[in-house]
C-alpha positions as CSV (number, residue, x, y, z in Angstrom):
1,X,74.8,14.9,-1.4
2,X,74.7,17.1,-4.5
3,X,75.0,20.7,-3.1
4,X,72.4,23.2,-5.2
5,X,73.6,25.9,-7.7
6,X,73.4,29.4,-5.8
7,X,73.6,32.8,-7.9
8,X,74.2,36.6,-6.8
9,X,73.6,39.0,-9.6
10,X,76.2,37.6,-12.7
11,X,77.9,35.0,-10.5
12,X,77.1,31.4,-10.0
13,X,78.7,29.1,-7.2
14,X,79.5,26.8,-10.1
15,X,81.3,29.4,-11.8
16,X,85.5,29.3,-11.5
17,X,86.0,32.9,-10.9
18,X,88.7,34.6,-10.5
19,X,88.9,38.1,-8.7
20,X,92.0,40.7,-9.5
21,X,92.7,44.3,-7.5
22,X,90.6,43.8,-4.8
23,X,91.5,46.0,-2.1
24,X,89.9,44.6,1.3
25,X,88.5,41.6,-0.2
26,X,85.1,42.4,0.4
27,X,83.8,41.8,-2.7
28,X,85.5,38.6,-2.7
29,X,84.0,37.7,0.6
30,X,80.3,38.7,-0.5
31,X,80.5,36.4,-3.2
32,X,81.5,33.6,-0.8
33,X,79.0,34.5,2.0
34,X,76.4,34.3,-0.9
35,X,77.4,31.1,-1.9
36,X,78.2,29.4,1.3
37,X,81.7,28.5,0.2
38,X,84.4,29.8,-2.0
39,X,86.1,26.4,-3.5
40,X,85.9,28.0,-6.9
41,X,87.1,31.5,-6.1
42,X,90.9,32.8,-6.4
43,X,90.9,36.1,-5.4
44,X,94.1,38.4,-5.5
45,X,95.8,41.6,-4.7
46,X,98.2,43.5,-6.1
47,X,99.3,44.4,-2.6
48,X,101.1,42.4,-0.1
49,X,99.5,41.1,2.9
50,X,101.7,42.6,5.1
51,X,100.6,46.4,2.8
52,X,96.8,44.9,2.8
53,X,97.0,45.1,6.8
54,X,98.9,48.5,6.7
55,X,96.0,50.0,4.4
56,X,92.9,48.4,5.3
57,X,91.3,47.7,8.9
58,X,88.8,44.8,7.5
59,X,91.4,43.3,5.2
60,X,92.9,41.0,7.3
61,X,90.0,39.6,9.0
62,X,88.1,39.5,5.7
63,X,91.3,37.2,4.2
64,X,91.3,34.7,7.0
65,X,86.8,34.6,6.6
66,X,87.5,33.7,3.1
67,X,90.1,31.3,3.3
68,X,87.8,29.5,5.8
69,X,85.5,29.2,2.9
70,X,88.2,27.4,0.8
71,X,89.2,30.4,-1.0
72,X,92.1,30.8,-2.9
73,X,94.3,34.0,-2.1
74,X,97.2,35.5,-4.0
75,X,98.8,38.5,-3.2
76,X,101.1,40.7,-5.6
77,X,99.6,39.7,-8.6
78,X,100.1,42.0,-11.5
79,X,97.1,42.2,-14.0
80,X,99.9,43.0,-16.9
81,X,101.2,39.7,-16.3
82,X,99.1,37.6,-14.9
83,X,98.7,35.6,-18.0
84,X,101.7,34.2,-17.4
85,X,101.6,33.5,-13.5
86,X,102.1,29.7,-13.2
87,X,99.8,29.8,-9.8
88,X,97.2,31.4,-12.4
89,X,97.4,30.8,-15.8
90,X,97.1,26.9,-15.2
91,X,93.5,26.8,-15.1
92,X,90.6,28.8,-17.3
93,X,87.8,30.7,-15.6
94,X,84.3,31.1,-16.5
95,X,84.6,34.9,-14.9
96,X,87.6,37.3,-14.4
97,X,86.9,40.3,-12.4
98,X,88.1,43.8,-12.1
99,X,86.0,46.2,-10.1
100,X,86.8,50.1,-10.5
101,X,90.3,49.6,-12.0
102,X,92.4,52.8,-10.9
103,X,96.0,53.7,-11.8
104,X,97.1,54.9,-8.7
105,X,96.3,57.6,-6.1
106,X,98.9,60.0,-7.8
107,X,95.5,60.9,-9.8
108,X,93.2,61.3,-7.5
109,X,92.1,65.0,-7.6
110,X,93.1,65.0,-11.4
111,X,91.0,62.6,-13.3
112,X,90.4,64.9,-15.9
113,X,94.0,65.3,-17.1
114,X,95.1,63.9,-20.3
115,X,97.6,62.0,-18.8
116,X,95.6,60.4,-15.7
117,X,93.2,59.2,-18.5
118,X,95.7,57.7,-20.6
119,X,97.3,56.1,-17.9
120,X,93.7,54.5,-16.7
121,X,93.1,53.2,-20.1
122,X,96.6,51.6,-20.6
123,X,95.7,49.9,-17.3
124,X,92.5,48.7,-18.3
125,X,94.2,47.4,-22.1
126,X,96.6,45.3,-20.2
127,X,94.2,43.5,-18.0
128,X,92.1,42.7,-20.9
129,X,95.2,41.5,-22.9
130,X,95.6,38.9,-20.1
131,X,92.2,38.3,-19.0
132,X,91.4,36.8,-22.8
133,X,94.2,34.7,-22.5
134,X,93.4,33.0,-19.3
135,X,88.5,32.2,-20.3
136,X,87.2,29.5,-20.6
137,X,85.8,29.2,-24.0
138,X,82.5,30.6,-23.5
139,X,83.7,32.9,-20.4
140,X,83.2,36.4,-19.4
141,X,85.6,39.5,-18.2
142,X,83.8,41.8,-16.2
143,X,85.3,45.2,-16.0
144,X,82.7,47.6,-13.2
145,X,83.2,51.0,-14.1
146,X,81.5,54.5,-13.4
147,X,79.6,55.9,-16.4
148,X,80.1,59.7,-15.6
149,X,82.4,62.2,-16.7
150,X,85.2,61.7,-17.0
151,X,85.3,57.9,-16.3
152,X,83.8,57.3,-19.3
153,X,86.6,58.9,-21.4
154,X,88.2,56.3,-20.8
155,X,85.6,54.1,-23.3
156,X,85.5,50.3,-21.8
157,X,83.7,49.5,-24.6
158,X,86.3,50.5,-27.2
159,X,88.9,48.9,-25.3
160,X,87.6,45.6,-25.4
161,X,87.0,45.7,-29.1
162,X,90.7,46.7,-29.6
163,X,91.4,43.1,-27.7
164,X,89.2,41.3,-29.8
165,X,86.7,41.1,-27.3
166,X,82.7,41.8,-27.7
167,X,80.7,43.3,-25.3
168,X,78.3,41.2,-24.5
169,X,76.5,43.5,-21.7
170,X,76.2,46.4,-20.2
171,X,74.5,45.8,-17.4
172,X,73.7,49.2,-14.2
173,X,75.6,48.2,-11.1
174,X,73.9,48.6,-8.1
175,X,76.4,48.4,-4.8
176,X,73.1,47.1,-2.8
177,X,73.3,43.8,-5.0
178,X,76.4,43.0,-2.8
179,X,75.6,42.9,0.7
180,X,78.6,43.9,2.3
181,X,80.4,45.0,-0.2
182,X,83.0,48.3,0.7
183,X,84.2,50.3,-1.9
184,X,87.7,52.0,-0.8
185,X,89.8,54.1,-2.3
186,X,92.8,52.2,-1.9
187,X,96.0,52.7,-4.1
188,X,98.6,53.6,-1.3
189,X,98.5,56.8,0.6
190,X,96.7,57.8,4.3
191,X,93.3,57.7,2.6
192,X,93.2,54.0,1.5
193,X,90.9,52.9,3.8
194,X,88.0,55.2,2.9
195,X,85.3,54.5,1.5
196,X,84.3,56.4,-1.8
197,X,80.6,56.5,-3.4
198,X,80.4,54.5,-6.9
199,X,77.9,56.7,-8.2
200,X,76.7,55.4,-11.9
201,X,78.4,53.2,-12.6
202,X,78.0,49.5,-15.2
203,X,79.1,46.4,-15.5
204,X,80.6,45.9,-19.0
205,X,80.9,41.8,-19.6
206,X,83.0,40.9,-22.2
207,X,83.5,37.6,-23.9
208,X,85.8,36.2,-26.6
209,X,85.0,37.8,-30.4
């Protein structure tokens, strides 16, 4: 029996997708509860599982929900070199995620320094420089990003076009789209479990120039 085509927001249960930094894989998890399965979802970390379970309460349980669903996991992947992860880079996918990209907690209290902003960007540029490398030829790299100050110093927008990439989208993200969805602050540190408010915040979709 053919199963039907079931959508949440951008993402299509026929799409390949693949998932990078999430945290306590709740995105990940909302995506497959909407969906009913996750067969064409890789979703990875750049955290161990054994850090994961050290810095989230719901990661854990959320990992072994998802791989129930058929998901694929990956932990300590590295969105600087992913391109060239065998486990990876083998396959093309029609979306390649990164929700609110973040260099580390080392910044948190000092976004507006030259230096955090810089170090944001050159985060950002690297997971677009293997993102493109990895699309199927009409796919899309989602980057969801806040739009405030000074978050949007870090210019998304220009950073795709200096990969080649055109933005095909801008499109308001609205955490209620994502039932279940937890934003945390993650990054290491005793605070990695809590949550923090998105605020404004877009989804810039990129695809292939």
């Amino acid at each position: 029996m053919e199963i039907s085509e079931k959508w949440i927001r951008h993402y299509s249960s026929t799409h390949k997708i693949l998932l990078v930094g999430e945290g306590n894989f709740s995105f990940s998890l909302c995506l497959a509860s909407a969906f009913g399965s996750a067969m064409n979802i890789t979703a990875t970390s750049l955290d161990s599982e054994d850090e994961l379970s050290i810095k989230y309460m719901d990661a854990v349980d959320n990992i072994n929900i998802l791989k129930r669903y058929g998901c694929d996991i990956q932990h300590e992947v590295d969105v600087h070199t992913m391109s060239f992860d065998n486990s990876l880079s083998l396959q093309r996918y029609d979306r390649i995620v990164f929700n609110f990209p973040h260099a580390g907690s080392r910044f948190f209290g000092r976004e507006l320094s030259s230096r955090a902003i810089e170090s944001h960007k050159e985060l950002v540029r690297g997971f677009l420089e293997n993102a493109k490398e990895m699309l199927e030829e009409d796919g899309e790299i989602h980057i969801t990003h806040k739009t405030t100050y000074p978050f949007s110093d870090w210019g998304i927008k220009k950073l795709g076009k200096g990969e080649g990439l055109k933005l095909l989208k801008k499109s308001k993200f609205e955490l209620s789209h994502y039932p279940g969805y937890i934003t945390k602050r993650g990054s290491g540190g005793r605070r990695s479990d809590d949550y923090f408010p998105v605020g404004e915040c877009s989804t810039y979709m990129f695809t292939q120039s």
